[in-house]
N, C-alpha and C positions, 0 to 999 in steps of 0.2 A: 504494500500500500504506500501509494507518496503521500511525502510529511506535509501537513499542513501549512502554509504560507502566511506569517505573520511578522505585518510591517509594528515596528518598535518605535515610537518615535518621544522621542525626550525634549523637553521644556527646563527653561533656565530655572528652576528650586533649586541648586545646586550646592545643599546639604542633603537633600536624598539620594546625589547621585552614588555613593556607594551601594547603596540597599537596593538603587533600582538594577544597579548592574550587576547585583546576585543572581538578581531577578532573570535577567536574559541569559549566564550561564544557566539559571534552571530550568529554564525554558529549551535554550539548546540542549540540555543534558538528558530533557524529555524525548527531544525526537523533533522537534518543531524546525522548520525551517525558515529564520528569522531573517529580514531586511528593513537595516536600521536607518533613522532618521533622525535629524536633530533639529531642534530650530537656530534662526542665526546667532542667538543670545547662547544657547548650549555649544554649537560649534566653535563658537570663535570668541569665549569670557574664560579668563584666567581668574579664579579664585583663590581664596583661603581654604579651599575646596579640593584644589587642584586645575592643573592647569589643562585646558580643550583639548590640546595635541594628546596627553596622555589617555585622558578618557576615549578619544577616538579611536588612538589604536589599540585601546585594550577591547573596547565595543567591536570594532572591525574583524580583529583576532578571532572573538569568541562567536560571532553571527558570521564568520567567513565570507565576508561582503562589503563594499565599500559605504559609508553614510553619504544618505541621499541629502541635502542638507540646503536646495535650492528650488524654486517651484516649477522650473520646467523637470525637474528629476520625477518627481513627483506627481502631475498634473496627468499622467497617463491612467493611475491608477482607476480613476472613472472609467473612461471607452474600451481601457485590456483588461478590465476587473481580477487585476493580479495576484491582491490578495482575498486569504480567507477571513480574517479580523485585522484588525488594527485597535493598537493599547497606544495609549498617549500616557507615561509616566516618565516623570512627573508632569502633571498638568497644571502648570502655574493659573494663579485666576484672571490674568490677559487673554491665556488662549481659553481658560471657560467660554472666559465672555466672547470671544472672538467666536468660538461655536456654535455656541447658544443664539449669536445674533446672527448667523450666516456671514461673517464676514472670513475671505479666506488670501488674505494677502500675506500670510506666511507659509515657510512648508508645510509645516503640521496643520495649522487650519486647513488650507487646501488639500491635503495628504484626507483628512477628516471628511473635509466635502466631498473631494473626489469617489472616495472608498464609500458613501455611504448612498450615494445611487446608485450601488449594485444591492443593496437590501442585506449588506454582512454587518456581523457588529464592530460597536467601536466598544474599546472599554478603555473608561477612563480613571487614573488615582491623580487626585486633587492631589495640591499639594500649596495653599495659599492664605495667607495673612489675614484675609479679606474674606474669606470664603462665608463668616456667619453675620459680614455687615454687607457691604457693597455688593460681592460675589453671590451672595444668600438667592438671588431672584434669578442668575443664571445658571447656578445647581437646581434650583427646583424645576427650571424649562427645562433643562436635559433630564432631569427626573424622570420625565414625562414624554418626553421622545422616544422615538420609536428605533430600533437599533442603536442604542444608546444604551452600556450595563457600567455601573460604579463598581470602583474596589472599593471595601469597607472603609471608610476613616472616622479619625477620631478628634478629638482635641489636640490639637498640636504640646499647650503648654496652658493650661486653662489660666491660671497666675497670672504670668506674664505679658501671654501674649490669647487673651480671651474670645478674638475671634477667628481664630487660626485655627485651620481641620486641614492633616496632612493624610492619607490613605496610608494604610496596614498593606505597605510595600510587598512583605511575606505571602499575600494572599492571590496577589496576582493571577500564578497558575489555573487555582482553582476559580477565582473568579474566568477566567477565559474557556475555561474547561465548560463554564455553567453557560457561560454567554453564547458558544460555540452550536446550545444545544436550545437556545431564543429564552434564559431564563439568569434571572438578576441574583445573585446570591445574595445570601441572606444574615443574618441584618448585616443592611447598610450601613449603618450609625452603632459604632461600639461606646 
């Protein structure tokens, strides 16, 4: 049987990105055949995090594939319906909102638009600041969208930073496993 086709595509939260990119070794380690994306903020931001170049080629290394990380790379993905899902982790709350409103002038938005007029899913792990103030109204419209599945998240840091919900990175898998199969795992909200 050929392995399932799943575009990866990562958002600048770029303190998740260790935990996302367990994430795609486990995914590779599954059997899944991944092609990765970044947006320009993830491609090309040097953090305290680490720096782009390293996370690409370790991304690249582990999905044996180059990062699509521009919108003509991208932009096929509608008319060749290449992939089987598409995960956006992390999903900062710019590209929420950039989804939720139709708007696709990045890769990932358009990666998102493209992939979801063939009727596959997208699964998405939040990962934003903003997500229980500002963000709050375009989690609920993707709620509610139709090939749209959330990974679980939770309160970032309720203290500190009280309206901050980052997704339960570990879950991925199984959330895409459930989504693959037109069904949202459960609960949402830990």
């Amino acid at each position: 049987m050929e392995a399932l086709k799943i575009g990866f595509a990562m958002c600048g939260s770029f303190c998740t990105f260790e935990r996302v990119v367990k994430q795609i070794k486990k995914l590779k380690d599954l059997g899944y055949d991944l092609l990765p994306i970044m947006s320009c903020s993830a491609y090309t931001t040097d953090t305290r995090f680490g720096k782009a170049e390293t996370f690409i080629k370790r991304i690249e290394n582990i999905c044996e594939a180059s990062v699509l990380h521009t919108l003509t790379q991208v932009e096929p993905f509608g008319p060749k319906a290449i992939l089987d899902a598409l995960i956006v982790a992390p999903c900062t709350g710019n590209t929420t909102a950039k989804i939720a409103n139709g708007i696709s002038d990045t890769p990932v938005s358009l990666a998102v638009k493209a992939h979801l007029r063939n009727e596959r899913p997208v699964i998405i792990a939040v990962s934003s600041n903003d997500a229980l103030s500002a963000n709050a109204q375009n989690i609920g419209k993707l709620l509610n969208t139709r090939n749209i599945f959330f990974v679980p998240f939770e309160q970032d840091d309720a203290e500190k930073k009280p309206r901050s919900i980052v997704a339960v990175m570990e879950q991925i898998p199984q959330t895409l496993d459930l989504a693959l199969k037109g069904n949202q795992i459960q609960p949402i909200l830990l």
